[in-house]
N, C-alpha and C positions, 0 to 999 in steps of 0.2 A: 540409459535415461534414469535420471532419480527419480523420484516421489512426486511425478507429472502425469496425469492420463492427458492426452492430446485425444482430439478427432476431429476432422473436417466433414462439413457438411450445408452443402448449396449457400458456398461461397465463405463460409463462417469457419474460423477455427477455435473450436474452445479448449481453453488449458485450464485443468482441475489439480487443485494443490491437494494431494493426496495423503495426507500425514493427519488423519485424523486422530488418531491415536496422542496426536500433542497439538490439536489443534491448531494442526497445519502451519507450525514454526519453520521458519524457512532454515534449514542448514546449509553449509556451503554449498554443496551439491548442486540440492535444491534453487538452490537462488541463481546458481551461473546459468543452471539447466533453464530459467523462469528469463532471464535476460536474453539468451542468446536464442531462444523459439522465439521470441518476439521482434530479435534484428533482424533472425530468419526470414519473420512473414513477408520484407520489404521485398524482398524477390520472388515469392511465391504465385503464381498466378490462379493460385486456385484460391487463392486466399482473400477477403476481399473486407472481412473485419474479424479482428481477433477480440474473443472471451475469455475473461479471466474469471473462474469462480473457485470455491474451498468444498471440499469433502467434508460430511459431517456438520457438526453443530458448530463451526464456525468458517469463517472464511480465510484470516490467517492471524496468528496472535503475536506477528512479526519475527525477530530472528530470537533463535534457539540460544537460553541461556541457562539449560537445565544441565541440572550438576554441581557439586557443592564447589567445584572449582573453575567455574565459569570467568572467573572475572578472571584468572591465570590465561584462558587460552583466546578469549573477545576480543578482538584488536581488532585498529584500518581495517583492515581486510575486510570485515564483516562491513565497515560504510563506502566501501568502493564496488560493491555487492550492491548493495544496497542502490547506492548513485547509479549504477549500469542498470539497474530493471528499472529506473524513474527515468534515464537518458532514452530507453529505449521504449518506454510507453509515449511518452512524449515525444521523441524524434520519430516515431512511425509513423508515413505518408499514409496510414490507413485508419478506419476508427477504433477505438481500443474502448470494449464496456468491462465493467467491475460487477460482474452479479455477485454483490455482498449479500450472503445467507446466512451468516450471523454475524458475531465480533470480528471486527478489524482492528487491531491494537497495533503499536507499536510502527514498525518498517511496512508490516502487511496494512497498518492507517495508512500510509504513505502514498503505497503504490498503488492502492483501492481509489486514492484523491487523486492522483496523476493520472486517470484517466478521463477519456473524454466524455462516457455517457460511465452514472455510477447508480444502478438501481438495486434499491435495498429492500431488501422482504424486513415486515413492521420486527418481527424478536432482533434485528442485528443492532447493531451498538459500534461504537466509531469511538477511541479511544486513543490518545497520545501519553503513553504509560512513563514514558523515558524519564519524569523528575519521580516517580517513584524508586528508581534504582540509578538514581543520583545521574543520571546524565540529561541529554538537552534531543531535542528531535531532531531528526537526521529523513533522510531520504526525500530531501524538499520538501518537505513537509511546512517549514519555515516562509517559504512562499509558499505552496499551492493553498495553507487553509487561510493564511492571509489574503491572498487573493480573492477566495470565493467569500469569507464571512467576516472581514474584515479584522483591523489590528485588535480591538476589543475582546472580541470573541476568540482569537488566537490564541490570547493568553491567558484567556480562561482555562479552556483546554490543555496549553502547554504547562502553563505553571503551576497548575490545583489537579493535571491529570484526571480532570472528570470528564467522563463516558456520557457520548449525546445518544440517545434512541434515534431510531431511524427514522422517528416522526421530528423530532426536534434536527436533526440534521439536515432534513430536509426543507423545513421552515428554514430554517436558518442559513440556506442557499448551498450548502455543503454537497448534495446528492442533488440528482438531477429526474431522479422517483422511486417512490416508495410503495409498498403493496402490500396487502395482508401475507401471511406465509403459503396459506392455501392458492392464491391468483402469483406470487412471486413466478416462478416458472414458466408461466405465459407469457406473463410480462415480458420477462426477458425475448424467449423466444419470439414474441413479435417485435420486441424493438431490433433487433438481432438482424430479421428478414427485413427488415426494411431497410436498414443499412447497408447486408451483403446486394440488396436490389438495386440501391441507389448510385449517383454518378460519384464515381470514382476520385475522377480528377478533380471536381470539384468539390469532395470531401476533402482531400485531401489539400487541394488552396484555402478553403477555409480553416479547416486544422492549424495550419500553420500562422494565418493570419491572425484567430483568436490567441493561440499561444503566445506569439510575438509579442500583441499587446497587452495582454494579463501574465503573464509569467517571466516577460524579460528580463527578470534578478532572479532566476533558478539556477542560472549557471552558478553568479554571484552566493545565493543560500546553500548551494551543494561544497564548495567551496568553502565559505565559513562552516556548516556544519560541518565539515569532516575535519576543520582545523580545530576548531571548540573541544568535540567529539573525542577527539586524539590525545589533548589534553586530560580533560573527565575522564577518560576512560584509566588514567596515571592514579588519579586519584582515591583516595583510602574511603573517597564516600561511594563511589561508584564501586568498589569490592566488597564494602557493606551492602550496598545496596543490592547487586546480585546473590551475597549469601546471603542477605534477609530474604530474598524470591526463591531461593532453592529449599529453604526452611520454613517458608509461609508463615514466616515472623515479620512484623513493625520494621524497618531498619532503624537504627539510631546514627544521625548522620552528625560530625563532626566539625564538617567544612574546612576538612583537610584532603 
């Protein structure tokens, strides 16, 4: 197992992204490991709703682009990653919560939104970083924050890459609750038991029916983004734009 603490407990399983040290940037590993414990839980009977939360001072600052030669080795790969942990939070017949405990950027924005319940302690922050290092959002992200805050506010986000507080993403219909940092923890944990105590079956027909209706262009958005994605990622902005992140410099982009 990678950079995963897992444990069950009275029906709950929670996965902790453990990589505080780079605030919990998902590397390969990582991320297959974070996909397939979540395809896992569909068979597990002990399992009855899975928790995603981050070690440390954030929750996850999305995928790993540290290195002055990052943009060399970032490919597909890292958006088919990406797509399998959004396929699998969203395809699980179970409820999936995001206890975001601090910043969610990038992929880890994604997969924090692809959840069904997403409560956030008030210091976390919700971030779609990708037009700073020249590329475009990925991990459905394209629909899921369209969906909840509509087309306006999407592009707000996508195209200025500004950061909502967890008060403002919440107003803003993005999260589903917010809590000072001190009550955060509770919070979870009672919404958590009420869910492993609740009817199963009918979590689960509901799950599916709200996603059907609000999400039905996810396949569609995963799809364009990893072809966009594929693209950008060729591109001499998106190599500046990762050695301007690995150098904590401006990038100066081209539009080549």
């Amino acid at each position: 197992m990678s950079d995963l603490e897992l444990r069950v407990e009275d029906g709950a399983l929670w996965v902790t992204l453990n990589r505080p040290q780079v605030l919990n940037a998902l590397d390969a590993r990582m991320a297959d490991d974070l996909a397939r414990v979540v395809e896992e839980a569909r068979t597990r009977d002990d399992v009855r709703v899975v928790v995603i939360t981050g070690a440390g001072a954030a929750f996850s600052t999305g995928a790993d682009i540290s290195g002055a030669d990052a943009h060399e080795h970032f490919d597909v790969t890292a958006l088919d990653r990406a797509n399998r942990i959004v396929r699998a939070i969203v395809g699980l017949d179970k409820p999936v919560v995001a206890a975001v405990n601090g910043v969610a950027a990038g992929v880890g924005c994604s997969a924090a939104l692809a959840a069904d319940i997403v409560v956030a302690a008030e210091s976390a922050g919700f971030l779609l970083a990708f037009a700073r290092i020249g590329l475009m959002p990925d991990g459905g992200a394209t629909a899921t924050v369209a969906a909840a805050i509509g087309r306006a506010r999407a592009m707000r986000m996508a195209l200025l890459a500004e950061p909502l507080s967890a008060t403002e993403a919440y107003d803003a219909g993005l999260v589903t609750h917010v809590a000072p940092d001190a009550e955060f923890p509770e919070l979870v944990e009672k919404i958590v038991r009420r869910l492993a105590a609740g009817p199963p079956l009918a979590f689960a027909a509901t799950k599916k029916a709200i996603n059907t209706t609000t999400l039905h262009q996810l396949e569609g958005a995963l799809e364009r983004e990893r072809t966009g994605q594929t693209v950008l990622l060729r591109t001499a902005d998106a190599a500046e734009g990762m050695r301007a992140f690995a150098q904590k410099r401006r990038p100066e982009f081209s539009g080549e």
